[in-house]
TORTISE-559059 format. One line per field, with one value per residue (C-alpha): z, y, x; chain. Coordinates in Angstrom, 1 decimal. Each point is the difference from the previous one (the first is absolute). Layout:
! residues N
c3 = Z, ...
c2 = Y, ...
c1 = X, ...
chain = A, ...
! end
This chain:
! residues 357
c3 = 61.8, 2.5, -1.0, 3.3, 0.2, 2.1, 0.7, 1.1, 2.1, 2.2, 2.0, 3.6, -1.1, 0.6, -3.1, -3.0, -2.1, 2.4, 0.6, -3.3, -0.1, 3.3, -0.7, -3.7, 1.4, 2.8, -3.3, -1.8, 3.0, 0.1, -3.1, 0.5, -1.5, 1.5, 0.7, 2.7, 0.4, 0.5, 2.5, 0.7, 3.6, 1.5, -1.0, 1.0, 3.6, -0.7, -3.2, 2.6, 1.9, -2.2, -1.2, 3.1, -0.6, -2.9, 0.3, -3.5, -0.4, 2.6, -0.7, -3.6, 0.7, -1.2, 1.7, -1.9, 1.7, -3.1, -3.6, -0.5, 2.2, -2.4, -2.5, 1.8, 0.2, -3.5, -1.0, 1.8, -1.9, -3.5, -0.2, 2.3, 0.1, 1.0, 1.7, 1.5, -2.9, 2.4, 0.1, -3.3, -1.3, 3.2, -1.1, -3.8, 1.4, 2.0, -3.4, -1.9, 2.0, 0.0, -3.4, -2.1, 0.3, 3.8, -1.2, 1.0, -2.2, 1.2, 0.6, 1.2, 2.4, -0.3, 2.8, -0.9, -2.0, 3.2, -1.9, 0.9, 3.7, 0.2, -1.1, -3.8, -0.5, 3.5, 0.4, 0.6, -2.8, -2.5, 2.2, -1.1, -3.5, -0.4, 1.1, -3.8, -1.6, -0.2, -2.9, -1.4, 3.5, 1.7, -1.2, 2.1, 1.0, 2.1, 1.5, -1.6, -3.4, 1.6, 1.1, -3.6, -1.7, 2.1, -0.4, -3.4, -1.0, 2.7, -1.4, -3.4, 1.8, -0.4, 3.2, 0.7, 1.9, 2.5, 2.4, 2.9, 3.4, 3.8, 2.4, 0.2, 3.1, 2.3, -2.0, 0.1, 0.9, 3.5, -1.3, 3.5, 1.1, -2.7, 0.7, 3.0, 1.5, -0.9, -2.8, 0.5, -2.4, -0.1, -1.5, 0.2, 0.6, -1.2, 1.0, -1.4, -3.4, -1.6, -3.2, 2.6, 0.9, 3.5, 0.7, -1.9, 1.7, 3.1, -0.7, -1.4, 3.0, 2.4, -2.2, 0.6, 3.4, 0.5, -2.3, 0.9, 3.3, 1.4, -3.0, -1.1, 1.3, -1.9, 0.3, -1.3, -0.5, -1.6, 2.5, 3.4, 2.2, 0.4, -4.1, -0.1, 2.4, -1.2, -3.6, 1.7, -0.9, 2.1, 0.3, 2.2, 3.1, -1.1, -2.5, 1.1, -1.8, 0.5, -0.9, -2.2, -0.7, -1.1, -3.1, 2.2, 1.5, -2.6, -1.5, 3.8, -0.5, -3.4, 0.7, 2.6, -2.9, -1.7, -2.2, -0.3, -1.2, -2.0, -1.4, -1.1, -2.4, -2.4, -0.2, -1.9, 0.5, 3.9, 1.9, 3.6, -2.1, -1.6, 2.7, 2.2, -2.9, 0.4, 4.0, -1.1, 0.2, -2.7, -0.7, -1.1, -2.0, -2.1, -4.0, -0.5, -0.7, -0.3, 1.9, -2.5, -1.7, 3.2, 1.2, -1.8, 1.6, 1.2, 0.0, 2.2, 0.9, -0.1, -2.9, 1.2, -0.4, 3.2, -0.6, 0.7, 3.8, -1.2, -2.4, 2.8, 2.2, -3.0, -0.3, 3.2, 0.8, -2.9, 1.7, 3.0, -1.0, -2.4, 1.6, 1.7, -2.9, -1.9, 2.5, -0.3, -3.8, -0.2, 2.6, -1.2, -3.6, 1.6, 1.1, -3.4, -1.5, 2.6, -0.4, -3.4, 1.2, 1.4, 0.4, -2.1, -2.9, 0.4, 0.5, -3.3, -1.9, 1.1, -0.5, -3.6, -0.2, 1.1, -2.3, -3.0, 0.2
c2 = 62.5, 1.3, -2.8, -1.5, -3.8, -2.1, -3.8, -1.9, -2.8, -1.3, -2.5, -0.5, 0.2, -2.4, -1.7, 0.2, 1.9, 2.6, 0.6, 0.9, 2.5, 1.5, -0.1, 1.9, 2.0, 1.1, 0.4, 2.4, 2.4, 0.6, 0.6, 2.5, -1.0, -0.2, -3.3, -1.9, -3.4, -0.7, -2.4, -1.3, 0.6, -3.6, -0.4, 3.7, -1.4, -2.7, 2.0, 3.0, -2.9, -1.5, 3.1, 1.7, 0.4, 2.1, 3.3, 1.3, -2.6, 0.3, 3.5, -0.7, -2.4, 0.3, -2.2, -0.4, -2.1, 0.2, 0.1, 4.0, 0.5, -1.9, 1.6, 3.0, -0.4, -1.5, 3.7, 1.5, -1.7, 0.1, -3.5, -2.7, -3.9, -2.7, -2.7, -2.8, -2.1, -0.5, 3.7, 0.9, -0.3, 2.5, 2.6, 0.0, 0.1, 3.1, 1.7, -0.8, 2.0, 3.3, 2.4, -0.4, 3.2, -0.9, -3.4, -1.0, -2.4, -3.5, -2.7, -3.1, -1.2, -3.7, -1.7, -3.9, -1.7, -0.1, -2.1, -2.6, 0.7, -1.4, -2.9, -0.1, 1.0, 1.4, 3.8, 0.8, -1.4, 1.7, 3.2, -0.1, -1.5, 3.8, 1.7, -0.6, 1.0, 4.0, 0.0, 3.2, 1.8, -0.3, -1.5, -2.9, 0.0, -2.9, -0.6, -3.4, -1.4, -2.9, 2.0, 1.8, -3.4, -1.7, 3.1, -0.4, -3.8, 0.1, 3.1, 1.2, 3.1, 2.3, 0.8, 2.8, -1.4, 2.1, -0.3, -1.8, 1.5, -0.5, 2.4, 0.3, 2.2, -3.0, -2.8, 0.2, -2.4, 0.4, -2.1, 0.0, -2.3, -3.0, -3.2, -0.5, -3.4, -1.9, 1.2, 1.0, -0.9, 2.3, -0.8, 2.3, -1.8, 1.4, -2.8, 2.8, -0.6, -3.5, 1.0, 1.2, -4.2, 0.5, -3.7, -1.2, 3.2, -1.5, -3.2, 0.3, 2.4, -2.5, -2.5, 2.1, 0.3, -4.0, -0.3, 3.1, 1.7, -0.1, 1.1, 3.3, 2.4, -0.2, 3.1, 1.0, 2.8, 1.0, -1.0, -0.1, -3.4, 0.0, 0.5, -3.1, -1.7, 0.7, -1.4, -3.3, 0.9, -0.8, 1.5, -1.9, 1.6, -0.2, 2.8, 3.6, 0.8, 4.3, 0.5, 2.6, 2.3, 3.8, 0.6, 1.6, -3.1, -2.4, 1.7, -0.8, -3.8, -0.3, 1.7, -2.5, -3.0, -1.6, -2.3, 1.5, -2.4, 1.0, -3.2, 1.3, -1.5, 3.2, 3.2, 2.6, 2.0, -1.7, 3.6, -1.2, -2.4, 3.5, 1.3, -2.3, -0.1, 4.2, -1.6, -1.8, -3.5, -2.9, -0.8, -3.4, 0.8, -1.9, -0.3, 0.6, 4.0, 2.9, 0.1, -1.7, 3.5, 0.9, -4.0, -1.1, -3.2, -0.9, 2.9, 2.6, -2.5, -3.2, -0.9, -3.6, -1.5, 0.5, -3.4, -2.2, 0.4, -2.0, 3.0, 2.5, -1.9, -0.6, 4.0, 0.3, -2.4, 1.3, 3.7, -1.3, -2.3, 2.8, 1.6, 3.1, 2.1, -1.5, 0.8, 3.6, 0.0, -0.7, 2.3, 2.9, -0.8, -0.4, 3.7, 1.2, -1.0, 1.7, 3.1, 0.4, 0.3, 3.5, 1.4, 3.0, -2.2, -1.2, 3.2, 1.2, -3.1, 0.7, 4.0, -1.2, -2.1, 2.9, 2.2, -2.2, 0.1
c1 = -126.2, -2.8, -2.5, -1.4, 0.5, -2.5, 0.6, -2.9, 1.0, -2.9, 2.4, 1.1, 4.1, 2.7, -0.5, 2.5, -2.5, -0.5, 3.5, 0.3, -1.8, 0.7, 3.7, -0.7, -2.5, 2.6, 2.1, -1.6, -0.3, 3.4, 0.0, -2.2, -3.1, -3.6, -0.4, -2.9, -1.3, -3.8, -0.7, -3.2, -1.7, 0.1, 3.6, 1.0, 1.7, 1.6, 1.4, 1.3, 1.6, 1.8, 1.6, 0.4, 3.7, -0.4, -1.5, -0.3, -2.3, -2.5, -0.1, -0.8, -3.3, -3.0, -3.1, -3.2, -3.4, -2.3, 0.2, -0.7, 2.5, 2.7, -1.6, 0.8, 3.5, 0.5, -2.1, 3.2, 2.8, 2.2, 0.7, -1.5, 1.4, -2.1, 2.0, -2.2, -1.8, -3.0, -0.4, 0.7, -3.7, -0.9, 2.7, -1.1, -3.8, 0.7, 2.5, -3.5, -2.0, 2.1, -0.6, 2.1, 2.2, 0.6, 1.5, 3.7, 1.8, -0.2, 2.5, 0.2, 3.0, 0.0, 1.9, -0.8, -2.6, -2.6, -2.1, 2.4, -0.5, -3.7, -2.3, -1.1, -3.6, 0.2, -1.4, 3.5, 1.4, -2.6, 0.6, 4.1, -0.3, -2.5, 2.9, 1.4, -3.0, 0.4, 3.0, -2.2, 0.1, 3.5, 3.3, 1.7, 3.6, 1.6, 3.7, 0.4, 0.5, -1.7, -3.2, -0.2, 0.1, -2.4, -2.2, 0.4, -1.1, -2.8, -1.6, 1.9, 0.7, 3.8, 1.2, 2.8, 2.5, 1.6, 3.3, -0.3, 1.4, 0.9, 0.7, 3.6, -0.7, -1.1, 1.5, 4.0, 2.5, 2.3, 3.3, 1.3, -3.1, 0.6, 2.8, -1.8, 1.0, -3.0, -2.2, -3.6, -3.0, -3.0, -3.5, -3.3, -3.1, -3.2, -2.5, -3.2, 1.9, -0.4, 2.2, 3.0, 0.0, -0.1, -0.4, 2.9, 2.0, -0.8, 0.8, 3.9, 0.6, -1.2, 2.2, 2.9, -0.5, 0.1, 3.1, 1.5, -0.9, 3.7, 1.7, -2.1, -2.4, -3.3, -2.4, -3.6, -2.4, -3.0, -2.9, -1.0, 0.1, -3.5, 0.0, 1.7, -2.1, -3.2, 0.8, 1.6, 3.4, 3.3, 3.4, 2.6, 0.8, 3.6, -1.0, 0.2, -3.8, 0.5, -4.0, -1.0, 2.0, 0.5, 2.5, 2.7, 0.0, 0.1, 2.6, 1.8, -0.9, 1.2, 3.4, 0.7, -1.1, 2.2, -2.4, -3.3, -3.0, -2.9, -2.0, -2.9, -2.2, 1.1, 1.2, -1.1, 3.4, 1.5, 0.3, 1.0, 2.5, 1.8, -0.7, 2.3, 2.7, 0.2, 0.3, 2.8, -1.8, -0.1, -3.5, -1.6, -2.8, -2.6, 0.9, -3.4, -1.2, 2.2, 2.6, 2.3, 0.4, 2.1, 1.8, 2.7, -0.2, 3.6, 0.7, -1.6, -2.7, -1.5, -3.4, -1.5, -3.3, -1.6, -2.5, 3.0, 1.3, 3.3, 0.7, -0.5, 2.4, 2.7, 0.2, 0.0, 3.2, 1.2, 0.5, 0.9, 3.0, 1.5, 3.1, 0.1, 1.6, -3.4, -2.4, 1.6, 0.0, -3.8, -0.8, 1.7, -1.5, -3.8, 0.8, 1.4, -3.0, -3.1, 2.4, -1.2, -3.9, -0.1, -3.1, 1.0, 0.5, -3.9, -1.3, 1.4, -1.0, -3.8, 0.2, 1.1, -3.1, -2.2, 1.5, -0.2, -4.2
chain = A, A, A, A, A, A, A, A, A, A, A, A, A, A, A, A, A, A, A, A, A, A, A, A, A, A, A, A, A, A, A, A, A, A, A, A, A, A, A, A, A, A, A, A, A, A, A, A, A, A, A, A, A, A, A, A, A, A, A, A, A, A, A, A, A, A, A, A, A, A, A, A, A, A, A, A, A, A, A, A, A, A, A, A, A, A, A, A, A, A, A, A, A, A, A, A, A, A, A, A, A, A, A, A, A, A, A, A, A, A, A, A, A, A, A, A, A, A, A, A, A, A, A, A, A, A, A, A, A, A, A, A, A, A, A, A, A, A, A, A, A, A, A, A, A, A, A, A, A, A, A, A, A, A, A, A, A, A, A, A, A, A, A, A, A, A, A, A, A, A, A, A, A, A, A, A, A, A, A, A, A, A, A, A, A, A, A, A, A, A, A, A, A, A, A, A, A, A, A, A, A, A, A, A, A, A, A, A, A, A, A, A, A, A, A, A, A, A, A, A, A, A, A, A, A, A, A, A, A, A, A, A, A, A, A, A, A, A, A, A, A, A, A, A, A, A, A, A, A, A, A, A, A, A, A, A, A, A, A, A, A, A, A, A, A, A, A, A, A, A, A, A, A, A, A, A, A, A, A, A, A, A, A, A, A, A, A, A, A, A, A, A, A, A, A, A, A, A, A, A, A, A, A, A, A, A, A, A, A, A, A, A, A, A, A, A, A, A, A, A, A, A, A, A, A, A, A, A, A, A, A, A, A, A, A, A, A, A, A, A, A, A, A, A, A, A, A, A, A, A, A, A, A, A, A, A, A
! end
């Protein structure tokens, strides 16, 4: 295989989606295969930054400022994935314009249903709901039965579905730092990010701190202090709030939790939740979305229906008042199950994808 594969990702990294692809992206090179991202020009920094720690794929960026210059490097691929909704219209507008012999086959790397993420009617929204409209030009593949289903009834459209993955490299468990005397409970806040219900997040930490404070550590991440201050939002000072974080060291938070929280509105697959249960911590996640194909609730993790705080707490006093041999059990099955999504297995299922148009 000496097809050159370009992902266009015009995003600033931290988020899920973006991981994703790094993580693959990083994949496929050591695999050998010629693999770049394409990041736009205004978020080419903060992209750098957030990926400082790995190398291979800062060496393996691509910036473009103007349309001929994506067209440009689209002109100098085998295969190029669209991965943003908003931008998917500007990808297929710059594949248009090449002749046809300079072409590359065209995916479609859907990481959610965006058009969830803004107001209906809004220019977003039309924006994201045009992602779905190019069936003829490139093929969709997604992580999620959830995301190919909802892909599917919104727009009638067959999504491939791929394998999901974390990076087993920065997101392993350290058995010698669980049983600690008083267990610790980790939430991320993302106040830019209404769907990640930082509000409510807020809220049952705070909760927790006033019912709780002497009888276990509370910790969050995600966003800065001013973050928080500029959209009104309050964390007790009895909560360790670590700001926003690099991946090296949310995997440090999360293999020092014991009960992670992640009470988003939805999912579309619940990565930092995996991600902690490859860390070695329990999550409590939102029913809602995807991440059931990896919870087995009682099991590995905790499913509840984030609108009802009471719910939230039950799962939570639920881990907590479990024995120690309990605890352990669940732990060592939340691992069991984010050993299974390597990033091997992902780049393999997405290969077969390109290989099957």
């Amino acid at each position: 295989m000496n097809e050159k594969i370009l992902f266009v990702l015009p995003a600033g990294g931290y988020s899920g989606g973006a991981n994703s692809v790094v993580q693959e992206v990083a994949g496929f090179l050591r695999m050998g295969l010629k693999a770049g991202i394409a990041v736009n020009r205004a978020n080419y920094g903060g992209f750098v930054t957030a990926y400082a720690s790995l190398p291979e794929i800062t060496g393996a960026l691509e910036v473009y400022s103007s349309p001929a210059e994506l067209q440009s490097l689209l002109e100098e691929s085998d295969v190029a994935v669209g991965t943003v909704a908003t931008s998917v219209p500007e990808v297929v507008t710059a594949w248009e314009a090449l002749p046809k012999a300079n072409r590359p086959r065209l995916f479609y790397y859907i990481q959610d249903y965006e058009p969830f993420f803004f107001a209906k009617g809004s220019q977003e929204w039309v924006a994201a709901r045009r992602s779905y409209d190019y069936p003829l030009i490139m093929r969709g593949f997604a992580k999620t039965d959830w995301i190919c289903e909802t892909v599917r009834n919104n727009h009638g459209l067959n999504v491939a579905r791929v394998k999901a993955s974390i990076d087993q490299r920065v997101f392993f468990p350290l058995f010698n730092l669980a049983d600690r005397e008083k267990p610790t409970i980790s939430a991320m806040v993302r106040p830019s990010t209404r769907r990640r219900a930082p509000r409510r997040t807020c809220r049952i930490m705070n909760q927790l701190a006033d019912r709780s404070a002497t009888s276990m550590e509370l910790v969050t991440f995600g966003c800065s202090v001013e973050e928080l201050r500029r959209t009104g939002l309050r964390l007790d000072k009895r909560i360790d709030h670590r700001g926003r974080l690099t991946r090296e060291q949310v995997a440090d938070v999360l293999r020092r939790t014991d009960l992670f929280l992640d009470l988003s509105d939805y999912q579309a697959f619940g990565r930092t939740a995996l991600e902690g249960m490859a860390c070695g911590a329990v999550p409590v996640i939102t029913l809602f979305g995807g991440a059931g194909e990896f919870i087995r609730h009682g099991d590995n993790g905790y499913a509840c229906d984030v609108r009802y705080d009471s719910q939230i707490f039950g799962r939570i006093r639920e881990y907590t008042g479990l024995p120690a041999t309990s605890r352990s059990r669940l732990r060592l099955n939340a691992v069991s199950t984010a050993a299974s999504y390597t990033v091997r297995a992902a780049c393999l299922s997405i290969l077969q994808v390109f290989a099957e148009t």
